[in-house]
TORKOLVEX-93255 format. One line per 10 residues: their letters; for each residue x, y, z of N, C-alpha, C. Coordinates in Angstrom, 2 decimals, padded with zeros to 5 digits, m for minus. Each point is the difference from the previous one (the first is absolute). Example, Ala and Ser with C-alpha at 12.3 -4.5 7.8 and 13.67 -1.06 7.14 Angstrom:
BEGIN
AS) 013.19:m005.69:007.80:m000.89:001.19:000.00:000.90:001.20:000.00; m000.35:001.05:m000.72:000.82:001.19:000.06:m000.77:001.09:000.73;
// end
This chain:
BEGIN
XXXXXXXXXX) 069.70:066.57:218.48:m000.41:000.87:m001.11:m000.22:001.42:000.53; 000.24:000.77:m000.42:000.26:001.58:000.40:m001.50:000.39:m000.70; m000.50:001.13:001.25:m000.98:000.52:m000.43:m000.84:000.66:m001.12; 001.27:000.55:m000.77:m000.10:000.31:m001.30:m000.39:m001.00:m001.04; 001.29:m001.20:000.37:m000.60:m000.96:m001.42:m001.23:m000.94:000.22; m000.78:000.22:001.31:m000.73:m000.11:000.22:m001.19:000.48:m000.73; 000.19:001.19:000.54:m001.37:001.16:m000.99:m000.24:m000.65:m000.84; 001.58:000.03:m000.60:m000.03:000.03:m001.80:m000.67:m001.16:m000.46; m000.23:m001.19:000.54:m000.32:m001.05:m000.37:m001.53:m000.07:000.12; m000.59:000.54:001.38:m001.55:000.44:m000.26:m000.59:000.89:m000.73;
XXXXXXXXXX) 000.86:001.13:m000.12:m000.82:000.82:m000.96:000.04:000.11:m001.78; 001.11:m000.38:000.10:000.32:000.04:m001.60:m001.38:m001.44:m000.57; 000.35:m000.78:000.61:m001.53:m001.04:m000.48:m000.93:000.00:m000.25; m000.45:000.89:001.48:m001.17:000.20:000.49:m001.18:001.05:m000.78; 001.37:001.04:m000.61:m001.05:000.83:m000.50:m000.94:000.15:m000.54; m000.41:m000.89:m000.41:m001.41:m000.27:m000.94:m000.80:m000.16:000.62; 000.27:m000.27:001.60:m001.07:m000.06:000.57:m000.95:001.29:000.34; m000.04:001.10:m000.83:m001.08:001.25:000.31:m001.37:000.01:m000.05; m000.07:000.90:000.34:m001.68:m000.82:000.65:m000.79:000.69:m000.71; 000.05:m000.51:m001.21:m000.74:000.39:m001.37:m001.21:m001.19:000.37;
XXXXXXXXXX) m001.15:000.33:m000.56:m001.28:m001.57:000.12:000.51:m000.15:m001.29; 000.98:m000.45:m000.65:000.31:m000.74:m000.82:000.26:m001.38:m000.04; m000.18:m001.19:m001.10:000.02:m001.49:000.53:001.51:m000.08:m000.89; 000.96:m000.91:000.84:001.19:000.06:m000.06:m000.04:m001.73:m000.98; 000.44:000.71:m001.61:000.37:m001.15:m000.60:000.55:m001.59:000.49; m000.92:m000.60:m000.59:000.91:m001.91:000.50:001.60:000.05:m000.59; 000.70:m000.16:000.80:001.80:m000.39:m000.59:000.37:m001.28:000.60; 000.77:m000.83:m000.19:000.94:m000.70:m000.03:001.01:000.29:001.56; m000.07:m001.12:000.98:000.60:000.51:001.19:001.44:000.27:m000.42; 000.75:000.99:000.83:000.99:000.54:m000.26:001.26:m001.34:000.88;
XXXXXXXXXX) 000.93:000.27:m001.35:001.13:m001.23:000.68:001.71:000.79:000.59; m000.29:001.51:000.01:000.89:000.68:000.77:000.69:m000.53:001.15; 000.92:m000.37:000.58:000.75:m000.46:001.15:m000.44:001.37:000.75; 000.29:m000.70:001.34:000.13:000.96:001.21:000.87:m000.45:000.99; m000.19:000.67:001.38:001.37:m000.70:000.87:m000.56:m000.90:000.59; m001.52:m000.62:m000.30:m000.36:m001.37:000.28:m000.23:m000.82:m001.38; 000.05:m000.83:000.35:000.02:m001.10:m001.33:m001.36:m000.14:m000.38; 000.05:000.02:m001.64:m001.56:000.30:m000.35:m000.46:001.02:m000.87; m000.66:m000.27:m000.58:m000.73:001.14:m000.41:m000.22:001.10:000.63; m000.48:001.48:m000.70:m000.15:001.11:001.22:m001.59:000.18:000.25;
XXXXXXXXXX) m000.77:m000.77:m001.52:m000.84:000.97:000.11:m001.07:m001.53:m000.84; m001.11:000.07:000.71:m000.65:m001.04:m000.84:m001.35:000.51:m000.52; m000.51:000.00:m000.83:m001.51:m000.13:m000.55:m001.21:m001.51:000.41; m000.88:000.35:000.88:m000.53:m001.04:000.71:m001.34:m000.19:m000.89; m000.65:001.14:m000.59:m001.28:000.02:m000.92:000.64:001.27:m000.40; m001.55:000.25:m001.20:000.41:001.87:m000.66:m000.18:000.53:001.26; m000.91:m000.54:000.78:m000.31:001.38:001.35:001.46:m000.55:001.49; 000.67:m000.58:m000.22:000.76:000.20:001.07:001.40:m000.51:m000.50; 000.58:000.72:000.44:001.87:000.10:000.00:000.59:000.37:001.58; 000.70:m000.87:000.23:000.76:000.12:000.84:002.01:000.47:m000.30;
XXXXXXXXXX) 000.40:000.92:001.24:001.50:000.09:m000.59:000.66:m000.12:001.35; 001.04:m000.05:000.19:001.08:000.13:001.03:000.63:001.38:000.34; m000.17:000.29:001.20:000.57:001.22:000.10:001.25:000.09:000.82; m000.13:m000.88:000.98:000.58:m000.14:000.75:000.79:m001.09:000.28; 001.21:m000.99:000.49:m000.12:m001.39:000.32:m001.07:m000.67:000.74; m000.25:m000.64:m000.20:m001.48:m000.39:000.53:m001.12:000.62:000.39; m000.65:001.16:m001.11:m000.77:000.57:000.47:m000.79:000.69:m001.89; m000.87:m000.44:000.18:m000.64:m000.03:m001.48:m001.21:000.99:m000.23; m000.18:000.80:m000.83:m001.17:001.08:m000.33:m000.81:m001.13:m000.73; m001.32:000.26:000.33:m000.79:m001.03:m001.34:m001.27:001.12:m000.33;
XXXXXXXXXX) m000.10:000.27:m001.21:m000.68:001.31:m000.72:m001.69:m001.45:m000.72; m000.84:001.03:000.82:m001.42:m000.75:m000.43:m000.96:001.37:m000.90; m000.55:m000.56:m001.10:m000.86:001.07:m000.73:m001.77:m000.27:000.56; m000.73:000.91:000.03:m001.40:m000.12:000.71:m000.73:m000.09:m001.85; m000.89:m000.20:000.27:m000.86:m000.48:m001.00:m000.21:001.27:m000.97; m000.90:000.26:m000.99:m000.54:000.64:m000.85:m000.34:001.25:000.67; m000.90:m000.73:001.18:m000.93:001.18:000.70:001.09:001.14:000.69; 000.89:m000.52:000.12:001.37:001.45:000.78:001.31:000.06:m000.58; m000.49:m000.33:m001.55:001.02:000.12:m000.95:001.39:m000.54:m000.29; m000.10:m001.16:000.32:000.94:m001.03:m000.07:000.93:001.22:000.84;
XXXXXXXXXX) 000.09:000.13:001.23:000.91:000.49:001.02:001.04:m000.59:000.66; 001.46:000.60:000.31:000.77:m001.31:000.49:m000.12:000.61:001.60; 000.06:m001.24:000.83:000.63:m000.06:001.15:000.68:m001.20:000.65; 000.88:000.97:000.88:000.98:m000.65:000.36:m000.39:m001.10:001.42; 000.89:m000.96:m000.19:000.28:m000.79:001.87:001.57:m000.31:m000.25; 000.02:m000.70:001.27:001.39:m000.54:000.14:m000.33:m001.66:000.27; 000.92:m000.65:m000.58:000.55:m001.83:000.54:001.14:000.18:001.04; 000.20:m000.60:000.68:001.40:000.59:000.85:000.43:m001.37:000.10; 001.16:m000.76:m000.38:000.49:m001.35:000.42:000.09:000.06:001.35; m000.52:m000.99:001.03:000.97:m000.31:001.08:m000.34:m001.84:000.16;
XXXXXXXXXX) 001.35:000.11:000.09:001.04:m001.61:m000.10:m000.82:m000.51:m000.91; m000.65:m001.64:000.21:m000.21:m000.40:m001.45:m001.25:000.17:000.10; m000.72:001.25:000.35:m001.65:000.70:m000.08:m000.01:001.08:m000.49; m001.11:000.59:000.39:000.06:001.65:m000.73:m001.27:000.06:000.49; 000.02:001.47:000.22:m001.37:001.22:000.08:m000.15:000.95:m001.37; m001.88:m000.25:000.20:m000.12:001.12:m000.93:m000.55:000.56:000.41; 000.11:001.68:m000.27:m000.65:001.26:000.24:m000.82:000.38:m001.29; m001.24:m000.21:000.52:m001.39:000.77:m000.43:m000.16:m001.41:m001.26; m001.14:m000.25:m000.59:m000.58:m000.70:m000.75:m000.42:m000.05:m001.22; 000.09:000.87:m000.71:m000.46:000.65:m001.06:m001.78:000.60:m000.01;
XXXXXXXXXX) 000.11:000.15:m001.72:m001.82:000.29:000.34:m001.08:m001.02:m000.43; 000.72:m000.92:000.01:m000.51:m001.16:m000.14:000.27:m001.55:000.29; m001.07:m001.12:000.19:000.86:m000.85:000.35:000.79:m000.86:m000.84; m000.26:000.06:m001.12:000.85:m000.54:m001.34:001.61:000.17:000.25; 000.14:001.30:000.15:001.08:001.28:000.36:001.03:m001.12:000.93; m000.85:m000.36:001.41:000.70:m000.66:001.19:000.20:m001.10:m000.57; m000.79:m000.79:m000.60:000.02:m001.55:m000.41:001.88:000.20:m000.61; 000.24:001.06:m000.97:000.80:m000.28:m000.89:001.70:000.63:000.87; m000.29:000.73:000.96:000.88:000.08:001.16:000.05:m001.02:000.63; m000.74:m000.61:000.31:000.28:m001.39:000.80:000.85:m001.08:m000.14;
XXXXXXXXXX) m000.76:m000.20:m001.62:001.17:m000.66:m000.45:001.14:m000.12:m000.55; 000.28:001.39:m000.53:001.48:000.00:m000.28:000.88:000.42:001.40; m000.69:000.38:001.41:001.17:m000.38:001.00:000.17:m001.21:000.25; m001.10:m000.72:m000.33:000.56:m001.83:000.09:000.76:m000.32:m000.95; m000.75:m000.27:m001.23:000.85:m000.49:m001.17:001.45:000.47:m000.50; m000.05:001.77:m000.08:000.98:000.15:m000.39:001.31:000.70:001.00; m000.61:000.44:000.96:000.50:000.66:000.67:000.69:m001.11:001.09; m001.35:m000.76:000.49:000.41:m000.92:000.68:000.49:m000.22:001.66; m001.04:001.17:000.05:000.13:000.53:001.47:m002.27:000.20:m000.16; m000.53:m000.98:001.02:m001.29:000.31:m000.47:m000.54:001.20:001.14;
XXXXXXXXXX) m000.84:000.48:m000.24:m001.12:001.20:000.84:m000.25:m000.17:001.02; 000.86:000.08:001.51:m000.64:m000.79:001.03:m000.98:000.97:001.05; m000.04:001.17:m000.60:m000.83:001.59:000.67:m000.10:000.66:m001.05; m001.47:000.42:000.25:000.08:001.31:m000.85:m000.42:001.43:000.85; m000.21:001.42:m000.85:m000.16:000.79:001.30:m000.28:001.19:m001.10; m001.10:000.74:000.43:m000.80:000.71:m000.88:m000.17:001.42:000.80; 000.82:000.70:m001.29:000.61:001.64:000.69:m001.36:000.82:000.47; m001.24:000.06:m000.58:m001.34:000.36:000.56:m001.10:m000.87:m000.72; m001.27:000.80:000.13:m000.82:m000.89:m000.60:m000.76:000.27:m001.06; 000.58:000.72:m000.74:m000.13:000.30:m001.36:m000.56:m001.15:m001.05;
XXXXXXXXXX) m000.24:m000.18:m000.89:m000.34:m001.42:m000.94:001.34:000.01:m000.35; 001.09:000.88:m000.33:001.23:m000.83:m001.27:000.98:m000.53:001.07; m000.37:000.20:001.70:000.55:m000.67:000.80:m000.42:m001.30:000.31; m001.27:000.16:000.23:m000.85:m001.32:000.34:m000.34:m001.05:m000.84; m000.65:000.24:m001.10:m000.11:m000.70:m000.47:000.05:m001.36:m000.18; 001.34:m000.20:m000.55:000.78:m001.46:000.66:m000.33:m000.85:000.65; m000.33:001.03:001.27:m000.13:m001.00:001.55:m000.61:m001.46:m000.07; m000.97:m000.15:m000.51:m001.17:m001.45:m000.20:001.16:m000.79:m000.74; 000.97:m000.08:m000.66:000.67:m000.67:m000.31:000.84:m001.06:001.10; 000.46:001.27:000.66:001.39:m000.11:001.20:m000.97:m001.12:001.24;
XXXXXXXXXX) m001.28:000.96:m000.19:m001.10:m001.27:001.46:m000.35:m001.12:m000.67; m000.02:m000.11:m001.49:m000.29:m001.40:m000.18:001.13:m001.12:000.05; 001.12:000.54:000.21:001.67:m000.82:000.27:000.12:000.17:001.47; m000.93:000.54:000.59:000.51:m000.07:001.78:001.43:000.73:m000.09; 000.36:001.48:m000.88:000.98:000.66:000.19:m000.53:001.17:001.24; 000.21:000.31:000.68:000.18:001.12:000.66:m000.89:001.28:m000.82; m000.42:000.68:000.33:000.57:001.59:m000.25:000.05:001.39:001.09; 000.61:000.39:000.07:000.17:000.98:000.83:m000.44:001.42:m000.21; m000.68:000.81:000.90:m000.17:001.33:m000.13:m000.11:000.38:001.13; m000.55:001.10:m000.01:m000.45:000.65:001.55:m001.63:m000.32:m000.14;
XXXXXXXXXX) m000.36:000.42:001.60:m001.24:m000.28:000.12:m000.88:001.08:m000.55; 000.43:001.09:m000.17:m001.40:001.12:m000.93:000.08:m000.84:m001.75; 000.99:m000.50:000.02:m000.06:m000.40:m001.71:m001.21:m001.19:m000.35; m000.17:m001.14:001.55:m000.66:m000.62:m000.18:m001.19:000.87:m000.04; m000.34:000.44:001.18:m001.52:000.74:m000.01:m000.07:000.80:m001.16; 000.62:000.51:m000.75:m000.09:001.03:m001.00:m000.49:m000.83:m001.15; 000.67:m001.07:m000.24:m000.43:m001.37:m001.02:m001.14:m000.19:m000.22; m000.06:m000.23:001.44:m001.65:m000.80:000.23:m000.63:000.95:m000.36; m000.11:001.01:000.66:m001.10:001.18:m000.25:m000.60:000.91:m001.71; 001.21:m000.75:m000.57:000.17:m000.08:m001.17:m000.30:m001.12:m001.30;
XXXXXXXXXX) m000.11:m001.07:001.02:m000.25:m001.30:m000.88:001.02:m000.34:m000.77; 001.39:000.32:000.46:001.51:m000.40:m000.61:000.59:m000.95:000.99; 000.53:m001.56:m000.66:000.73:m000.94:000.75:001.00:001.18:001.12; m000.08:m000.79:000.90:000.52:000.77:001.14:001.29:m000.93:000.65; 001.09:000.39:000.34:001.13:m000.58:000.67:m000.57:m000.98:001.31; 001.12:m000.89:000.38:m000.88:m000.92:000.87:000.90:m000.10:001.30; 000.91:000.58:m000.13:001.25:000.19:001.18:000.05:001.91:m000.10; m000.13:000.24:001.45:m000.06:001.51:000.03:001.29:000.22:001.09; 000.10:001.76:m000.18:000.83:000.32:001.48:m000.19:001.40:m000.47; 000.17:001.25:001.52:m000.72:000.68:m000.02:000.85:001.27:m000.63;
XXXXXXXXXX) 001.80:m000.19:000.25:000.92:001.09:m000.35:000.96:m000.45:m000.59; 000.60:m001.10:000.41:000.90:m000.80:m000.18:000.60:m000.78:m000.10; 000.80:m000.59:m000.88:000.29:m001.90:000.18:001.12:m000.41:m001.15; 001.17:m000.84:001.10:000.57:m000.63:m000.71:m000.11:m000.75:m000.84; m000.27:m000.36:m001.35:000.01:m001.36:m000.87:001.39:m000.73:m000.72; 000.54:m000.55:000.64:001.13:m000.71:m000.81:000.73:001.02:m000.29; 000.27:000.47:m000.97:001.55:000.83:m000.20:m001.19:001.47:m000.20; m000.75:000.31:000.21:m000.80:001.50:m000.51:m000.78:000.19:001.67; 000.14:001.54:m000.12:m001.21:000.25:001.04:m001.18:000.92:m000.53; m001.07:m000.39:000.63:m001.40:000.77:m000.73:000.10:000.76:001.28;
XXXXXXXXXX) m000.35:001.60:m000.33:000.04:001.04:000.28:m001.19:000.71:m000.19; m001.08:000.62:000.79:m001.08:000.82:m000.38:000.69:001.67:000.96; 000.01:001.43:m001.22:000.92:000.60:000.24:m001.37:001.08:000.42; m001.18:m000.49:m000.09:m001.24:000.95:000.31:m000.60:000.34:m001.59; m001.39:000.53:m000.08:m000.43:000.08:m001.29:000.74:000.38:m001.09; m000.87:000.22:m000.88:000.54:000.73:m001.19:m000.71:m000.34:m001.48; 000.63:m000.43:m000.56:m000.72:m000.58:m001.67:m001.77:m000.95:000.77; 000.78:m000.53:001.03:m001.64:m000.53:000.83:000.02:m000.03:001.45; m000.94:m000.56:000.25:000.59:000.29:001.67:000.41:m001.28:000.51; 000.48:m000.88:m000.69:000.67:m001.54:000.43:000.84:m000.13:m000.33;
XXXXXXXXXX) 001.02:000.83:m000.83:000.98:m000.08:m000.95:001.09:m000.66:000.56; 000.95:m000.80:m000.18:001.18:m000.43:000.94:000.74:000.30:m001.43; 002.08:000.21:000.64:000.11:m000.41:m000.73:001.51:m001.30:m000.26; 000.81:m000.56:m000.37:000.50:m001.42:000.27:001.73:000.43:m000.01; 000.48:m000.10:001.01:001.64:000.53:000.15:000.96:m001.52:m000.22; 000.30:m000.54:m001.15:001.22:m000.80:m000.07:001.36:000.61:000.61; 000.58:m000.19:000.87:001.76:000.32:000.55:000.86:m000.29:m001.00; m000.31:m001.05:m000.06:001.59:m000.86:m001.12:000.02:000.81:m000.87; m000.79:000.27:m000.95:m000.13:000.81:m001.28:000.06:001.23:000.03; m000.40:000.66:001.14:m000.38:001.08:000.26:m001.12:001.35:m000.40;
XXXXXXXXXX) m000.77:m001.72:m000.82:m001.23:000.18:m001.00:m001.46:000.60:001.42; m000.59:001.15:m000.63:m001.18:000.02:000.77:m001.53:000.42:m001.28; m000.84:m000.80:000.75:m000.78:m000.22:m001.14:m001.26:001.10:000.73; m000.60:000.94:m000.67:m000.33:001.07:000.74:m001.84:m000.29:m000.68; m000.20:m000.92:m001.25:m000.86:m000.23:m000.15:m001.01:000.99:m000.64; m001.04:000.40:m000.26:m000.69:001.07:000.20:m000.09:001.05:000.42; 001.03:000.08:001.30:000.15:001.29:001.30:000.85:000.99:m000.89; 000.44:m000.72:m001.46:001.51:000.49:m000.17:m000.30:000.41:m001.77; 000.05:001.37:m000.05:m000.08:m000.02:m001.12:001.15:m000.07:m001.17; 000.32:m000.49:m001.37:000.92:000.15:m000.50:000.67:001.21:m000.65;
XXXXXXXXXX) 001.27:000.43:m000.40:000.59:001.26:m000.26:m001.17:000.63:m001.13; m000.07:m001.13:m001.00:m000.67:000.99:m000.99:m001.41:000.33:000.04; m000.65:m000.51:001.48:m001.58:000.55:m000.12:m000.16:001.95:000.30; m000.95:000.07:m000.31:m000.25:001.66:000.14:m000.96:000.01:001.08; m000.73:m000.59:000.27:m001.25:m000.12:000.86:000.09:m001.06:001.02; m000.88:m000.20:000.90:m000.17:m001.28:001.17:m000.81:m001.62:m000.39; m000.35:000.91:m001.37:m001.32:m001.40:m000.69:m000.85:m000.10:000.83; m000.46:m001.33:000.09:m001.33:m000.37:000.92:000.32:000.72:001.28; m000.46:000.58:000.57:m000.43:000.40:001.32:m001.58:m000.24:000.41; m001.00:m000.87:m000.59:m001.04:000.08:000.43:000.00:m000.51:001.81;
XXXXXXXXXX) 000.82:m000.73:000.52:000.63:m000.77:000.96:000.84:000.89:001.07; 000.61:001.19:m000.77:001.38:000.48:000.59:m000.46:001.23:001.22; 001.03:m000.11:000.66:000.05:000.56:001.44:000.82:001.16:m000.22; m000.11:001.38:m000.84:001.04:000.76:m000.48:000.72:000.82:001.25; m000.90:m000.05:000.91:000.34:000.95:001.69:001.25:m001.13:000.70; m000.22:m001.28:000.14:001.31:m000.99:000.40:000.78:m000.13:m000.84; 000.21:000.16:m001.07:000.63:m000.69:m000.99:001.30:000.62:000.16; 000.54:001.34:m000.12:001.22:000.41:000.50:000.58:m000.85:000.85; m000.77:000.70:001.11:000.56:m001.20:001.58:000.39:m001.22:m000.29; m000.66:m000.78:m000.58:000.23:m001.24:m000.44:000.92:m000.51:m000.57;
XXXXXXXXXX) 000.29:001.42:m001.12:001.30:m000.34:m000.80:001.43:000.31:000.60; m000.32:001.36:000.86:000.87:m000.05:000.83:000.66:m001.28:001.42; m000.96:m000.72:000.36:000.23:m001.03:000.85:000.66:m001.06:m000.59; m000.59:m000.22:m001.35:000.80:m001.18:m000.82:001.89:000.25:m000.47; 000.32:001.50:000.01:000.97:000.52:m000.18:000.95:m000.61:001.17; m000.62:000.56:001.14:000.58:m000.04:001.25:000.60:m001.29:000.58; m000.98:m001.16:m000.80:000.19:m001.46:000.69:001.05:m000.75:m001.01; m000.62:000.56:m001.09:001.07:m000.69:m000.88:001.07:000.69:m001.02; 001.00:000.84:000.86:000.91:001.18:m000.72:001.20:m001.19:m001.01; m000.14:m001.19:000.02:000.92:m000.15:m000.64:m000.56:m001.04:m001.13;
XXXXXXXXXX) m000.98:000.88:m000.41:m000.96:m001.14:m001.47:001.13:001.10:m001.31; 000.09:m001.02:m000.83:000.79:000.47:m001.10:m000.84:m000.23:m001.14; m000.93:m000.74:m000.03:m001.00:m000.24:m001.28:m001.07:m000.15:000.89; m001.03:000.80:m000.47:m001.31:000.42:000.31:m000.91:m000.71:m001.70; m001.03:m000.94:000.75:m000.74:m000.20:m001.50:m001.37:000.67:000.57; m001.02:000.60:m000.95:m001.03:000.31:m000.15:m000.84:m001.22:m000.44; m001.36:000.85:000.15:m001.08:m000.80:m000.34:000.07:m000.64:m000.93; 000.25:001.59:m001.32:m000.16:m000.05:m001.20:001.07:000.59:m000.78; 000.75:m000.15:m000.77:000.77:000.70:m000.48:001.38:m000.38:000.03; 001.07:000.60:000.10:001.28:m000.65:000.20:000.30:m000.14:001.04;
XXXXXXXXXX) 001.50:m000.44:000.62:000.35:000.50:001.53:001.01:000.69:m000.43; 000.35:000.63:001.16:000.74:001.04:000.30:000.99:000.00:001.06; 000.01:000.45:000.78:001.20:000.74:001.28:m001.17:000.28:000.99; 000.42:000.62:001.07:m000.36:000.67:001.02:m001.06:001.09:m000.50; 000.72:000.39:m000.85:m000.36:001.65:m000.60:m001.76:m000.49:m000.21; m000.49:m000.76:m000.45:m001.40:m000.43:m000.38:m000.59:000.32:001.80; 000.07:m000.25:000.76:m000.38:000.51:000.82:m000.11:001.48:000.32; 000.57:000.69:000.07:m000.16:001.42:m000.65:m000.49:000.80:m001.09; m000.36:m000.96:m000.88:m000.43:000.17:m001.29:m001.52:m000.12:000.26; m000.55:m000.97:001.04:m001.43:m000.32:000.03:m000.20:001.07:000.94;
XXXXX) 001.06:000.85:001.13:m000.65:000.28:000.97:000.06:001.73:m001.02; 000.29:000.44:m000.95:000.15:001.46:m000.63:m001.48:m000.54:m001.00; m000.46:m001.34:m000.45:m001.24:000.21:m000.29:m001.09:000.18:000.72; m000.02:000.05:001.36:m001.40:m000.10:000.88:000.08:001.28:000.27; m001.66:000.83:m000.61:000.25:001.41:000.47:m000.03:000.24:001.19;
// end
């Protein structure tokens, strides 16, 4: 598949994903073909939808409660062989329960790691789910201490910069949106999931920074450039994905 009809297939979908605190109507999962067999795009509850962006590599959009305005954010499912990883948890554990099981049931590849981009709540959250199945989760070690110190479920498998997982590598590129931020490089796809670190085209501002490191954060974005020059879809926290260009886009918002 050529890079173009690539794009075209994440963004033309995707767009609704703007990062309005708007709560995104209940629909009917979508029965669109793709160049994998299947549906593209499923509705799991009103608060979570998952879609395909990639061949084996899935966006799943979670809304946060009342209190932060039915907000979407993003993770990734990533198939590998008849398992799968998920990136980040939602903001709740309802959220994970209902990821869980449609990589078993429907997907059919079940959760055998999970791995939580910082330690935010719409990352963490989840987690108490994943430890009550004896799943894994992965972060770095400031995410745990940051958890704790916080009184947020905390990852239970750490590493300090870097690490292979199955077909993705977790990457910490130095601060930024927080100072634990990693963010998740798929090859095959050429999908990189930038998480939080990464803002989307249509924000104007950085949002939450109560956390953010605005003096590293360049550097940071620049290092993530450097390691991974050949990401063709970049997803954000919040919002749509994009290209490369979203990296440049977050680093012209940090004054």
């Amino acid at each position: 598949m050529t890079s173009q009809r690539l794009r075209a297939l994440v963004l033309a979908p995707l767009l609704m994903l703007a990062p309005a605190c708007t709560s995104t109507p209940e629909r009917p999962a979508s029965t669109v073909a793709t160049p994998d067999t299947g549906p593209s795009e499923y509705t799991l509850a009103p608060d979570v939808t998952v879609r395909r962006i990639a061949p084996g590599v899935w966006v799943h959009t979670t809304l946060s409660g009342p209190d932060f305005g039915h907000h979407p954010a993003n993770g990734l499912l990533i198939e590998d062989g008849a398992e799968s990883l998920l990136v980040d948890t939602g903001w709740n554990p309802a959220q994970a329960e209902h990821l869980l099981a449609w990589a078993k049931d429907t997907l059919g590849r079940p959760v055998r790691a999970a791995v939580a981009t910082h330690f935010h709540g719409d990352r963490t959250a989840g987690i108490p789910v994943f430890v009550a199945r004896n799943i894994p989760v992965y972060g770095l070690e400031d995410t745990v201490k940051l958890s704790k110190e916080r009184g947020r479920p905390a990852p239970t498998e750490t590493f300090s910069e870097a690490r292979t997982l199955g077909p993705v590598e977790l990457f910490f590129p130095g601060a930024g949106h927080a100072p634990d931020n990693i963010v998740v490089w798929h090859r095959d796809s050429g999908v990189l999931f930038g998480g939080c670190f990464v803002k989307d085209g249509a924000a104007k501002d950085l949002g939450n920074v109560e956390d953010a490191d605005l003096a590293a954060w360049p550097t940071s974005l620049e290092r993530t450039k450097e390691r991974f020059p050949e990401a063709r879809i970049v997803i954000p926290g919040h919002g749509a994905p994009g290209g490369p260009e979203l990296l440049v886009h977050t680093r012209n918002l940090i004054p």
